[in-house]
N, C-alpha and C positions, 0 to 999 in steps of 0.2 A: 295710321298707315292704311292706308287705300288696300282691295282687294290684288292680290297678286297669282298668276299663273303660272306655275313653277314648270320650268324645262320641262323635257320626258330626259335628262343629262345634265346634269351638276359637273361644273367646273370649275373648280378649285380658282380664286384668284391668286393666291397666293401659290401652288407647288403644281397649280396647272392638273392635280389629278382629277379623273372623271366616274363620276358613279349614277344609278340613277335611284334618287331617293323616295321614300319611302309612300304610298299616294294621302296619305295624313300628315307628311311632314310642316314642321312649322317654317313661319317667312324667314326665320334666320337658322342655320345647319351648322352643326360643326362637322369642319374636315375630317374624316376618317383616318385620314394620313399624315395631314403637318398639326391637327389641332386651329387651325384658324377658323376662325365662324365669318357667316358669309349671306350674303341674302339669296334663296333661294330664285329670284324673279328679279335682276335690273330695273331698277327706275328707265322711264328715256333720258339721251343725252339734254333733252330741252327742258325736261323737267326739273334737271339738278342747275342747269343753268338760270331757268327761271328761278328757283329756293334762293341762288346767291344773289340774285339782283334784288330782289323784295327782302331778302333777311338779313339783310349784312350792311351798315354804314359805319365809315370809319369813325364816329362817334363813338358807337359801341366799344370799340377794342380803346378808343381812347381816354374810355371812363378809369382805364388799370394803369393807362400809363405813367403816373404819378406813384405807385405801389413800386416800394422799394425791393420787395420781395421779386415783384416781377422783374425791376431795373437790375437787380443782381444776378438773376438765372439769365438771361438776354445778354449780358456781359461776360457770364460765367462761358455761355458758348461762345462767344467772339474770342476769348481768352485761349477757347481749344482749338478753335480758327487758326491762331496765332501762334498754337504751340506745332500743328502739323502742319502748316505752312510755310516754318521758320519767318514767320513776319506777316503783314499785310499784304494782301493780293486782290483780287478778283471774284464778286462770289454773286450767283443766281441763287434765286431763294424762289421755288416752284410752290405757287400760294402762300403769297406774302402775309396778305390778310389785312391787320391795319398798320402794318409796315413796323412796328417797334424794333423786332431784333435787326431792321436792316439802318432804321435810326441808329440805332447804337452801332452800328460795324461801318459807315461811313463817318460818322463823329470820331472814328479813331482810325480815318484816312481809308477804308476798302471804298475799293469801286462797286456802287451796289446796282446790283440789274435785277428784274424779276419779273412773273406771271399772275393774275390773278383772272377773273368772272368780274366782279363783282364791280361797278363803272364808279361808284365813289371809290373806291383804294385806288384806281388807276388815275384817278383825278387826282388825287391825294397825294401818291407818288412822284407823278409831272413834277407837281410844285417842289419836289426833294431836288429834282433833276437826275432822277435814275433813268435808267434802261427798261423801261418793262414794257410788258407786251399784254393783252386782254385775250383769255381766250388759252386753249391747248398752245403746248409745244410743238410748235407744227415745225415742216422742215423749212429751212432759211429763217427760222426766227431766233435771237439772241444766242448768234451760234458760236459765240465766245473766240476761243475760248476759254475756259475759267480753272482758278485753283482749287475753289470749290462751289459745292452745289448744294444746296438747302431743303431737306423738306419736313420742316415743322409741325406736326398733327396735320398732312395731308393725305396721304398714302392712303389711310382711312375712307379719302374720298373721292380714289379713283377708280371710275368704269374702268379702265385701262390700265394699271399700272404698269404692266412688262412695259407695253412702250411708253411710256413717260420717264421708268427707270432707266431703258435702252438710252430713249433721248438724252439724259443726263449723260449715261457715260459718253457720247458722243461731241458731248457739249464740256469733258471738264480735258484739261490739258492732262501728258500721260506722267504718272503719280500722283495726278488731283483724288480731292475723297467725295465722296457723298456721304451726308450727315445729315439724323435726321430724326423724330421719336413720331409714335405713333401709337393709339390703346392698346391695351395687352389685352388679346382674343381668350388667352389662355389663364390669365392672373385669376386673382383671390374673388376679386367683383364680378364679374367673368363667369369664373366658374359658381359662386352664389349666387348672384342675383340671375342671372339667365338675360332673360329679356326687361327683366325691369329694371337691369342696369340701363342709365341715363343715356348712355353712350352709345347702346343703340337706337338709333334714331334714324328714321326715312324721311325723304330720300337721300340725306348729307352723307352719312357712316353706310357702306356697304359693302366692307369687309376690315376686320379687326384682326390683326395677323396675330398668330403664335411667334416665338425665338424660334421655332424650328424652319415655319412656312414665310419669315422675311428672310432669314441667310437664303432658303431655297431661291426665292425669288431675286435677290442678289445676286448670287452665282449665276444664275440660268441667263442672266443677261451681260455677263461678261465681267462681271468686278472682282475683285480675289481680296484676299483677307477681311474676308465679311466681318462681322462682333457685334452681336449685341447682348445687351444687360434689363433686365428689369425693375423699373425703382417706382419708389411713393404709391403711398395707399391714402387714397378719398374717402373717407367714412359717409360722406355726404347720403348715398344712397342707401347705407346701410341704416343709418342712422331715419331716413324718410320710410323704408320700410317696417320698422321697427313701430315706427308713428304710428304707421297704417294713414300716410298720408302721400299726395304727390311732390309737395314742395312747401317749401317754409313757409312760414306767414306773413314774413316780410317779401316773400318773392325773390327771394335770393336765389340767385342759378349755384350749377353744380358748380361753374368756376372760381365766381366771384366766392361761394365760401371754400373752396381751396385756395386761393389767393390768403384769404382774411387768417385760414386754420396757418396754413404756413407764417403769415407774417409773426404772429401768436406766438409759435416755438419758435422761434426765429429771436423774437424781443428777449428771452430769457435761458439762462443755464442749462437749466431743467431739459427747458422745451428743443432746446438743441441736438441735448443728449439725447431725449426717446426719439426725436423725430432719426438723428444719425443709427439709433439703434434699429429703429424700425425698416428703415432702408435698406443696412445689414440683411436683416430676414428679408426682405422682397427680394431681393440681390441673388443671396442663397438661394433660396426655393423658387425664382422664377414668377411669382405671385403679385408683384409691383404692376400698378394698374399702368402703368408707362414701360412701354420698349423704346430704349434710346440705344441705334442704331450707324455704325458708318463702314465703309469698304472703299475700296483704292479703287482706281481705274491701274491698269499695268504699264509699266514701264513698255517703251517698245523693245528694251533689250531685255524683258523677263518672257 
């Protein structure tokens, strides 16, 4: 991470509170109020745009999509799609990425539209015959509207979020949902590892919400019946500090071995039951390195 110059005013992105912190503080703060951590000092917008153009080919996300584990979590949410939508409809997916969960929800007939940076996913998309757009949700673009709206480990990485979430509700028809997971600021990883969790990372990740400071940031922009949950734990990180090293030997990312640990307990009884037990405990205690996240847009008669 490059040197950064912290505000003389910290603002929350997540519940929008303002303080001014400490003149020793480090590049990432936790909120004093929702609990989400946050970079003390924004990257620029050109900077995170240049990251997605040099770091990201749809090659990479394509190397998993063969991973069963994955193919069944990507369906598993099209499933929920399908259960509060009463059926197929219409869904934008805000940072697509290498397009998988929108492969799987036009393979079972949704209209898929979406946004991405990054000029191979938008090239890549084309050839689907989707809807998507390069770049912010600006106004007049894929302004639907839609029965739902998508944003899979993005939230994480936006300068902007209130208007991008604003933009969504604008964008989904009135009873659509937004749905969507993101790191937990506030989990088990989170709160051990600090900064040498993996997850924080410059300039992609610059802000990791709390349960408390995503419903704030929901509400505040007009959704009702916020919810969210915390689940699964990555040992990945614990496991490389423990080493006293930065990464496997094989170069295995944080994903690719939660991909591999999942499919694992997945294959057997056993692995089933600790993984359903362990999720239990994230659930409960809030501690699960994933918030998975959705809220309504309102009726116009509520």
């Amino acid at each position: 991470m490059p040197p950064l110059n912290p505000q003389s005013e910290i603002t929350c992105l997540a519940c929008l509170s303002s303080w001014t912190p400490p003149g020793d503080s480090e590049p990432w703060l936790r909120c004093s109020n929702c609990k989400s951590v946050f970079l003390t000092a924004m990257p620029a917008k050109k900077e995170v745009a240049d990251y997605y153009k040099s770091h990201y080919s749809h090659e990479q996300g394509s190397k998993r999509e063969k991973s069963p584990g994955l193919t069944l979590r990507m369906n598993e949410f099209v499933d929920h799609f399908e259960q509060v939508n009463n059926g197929v409809g219409s869904i934008l997916e805000i940072g697509f990425g290498d397009g998988f969960l929108l492969e799987q929800a036009s393979g079972r007939g949704w209209s898929c539209s979406g946004t991405e940076f990054a000029p191979a996913a938008i090239n890549f998309a084309k050839t689907r015959g989707w809807s998507v757009h390069s770049g912010d949700l600006t106004d007049g673009v894929l302004t639907g509207p839609f029965d739902i709206v998508v944003l899979i480990e993005t939230l994480e990485h936006l300068l902007n979020p209130a208007e991008v979430v604003s933009a969504a509700l604008a964008r989904l028809k009135p009873g659509g949902m937004i749905i969507g997971t993101t790191p937990n600021g506030n989990g088990a990883n989170s709160r051990l590892l600090s900064t040498k969790w993996s997850v924080m990372t410059w300039p992609d990740h610059v802000c990791l919400y709390s349960q408390q400071g995503l419903q704030k940031l929901l509400h505040a922009q007009g959704f009702t019946k916020a919810h969210t949950s915390a689940r699964g734990f990555n040992p990945y990180d614990l496991a490389q500090f423990a080493k006293r090293r930065g990464s496997n030997a094989d170069g295995e990312s944080r994903t690719d071995y939660g991909v591999g640990l999942n499919e694992n307990l997945q294959s057997r009884s056993i692995g089933r039951f600790v993984k359903s037990r362990v999720n239990q405990i994230m659930k409960i205690t809030g501690w699960g390195d994933t918030l998975v996240f959705e809220a309504c847009k309102p009726n116009e008669t509520d």
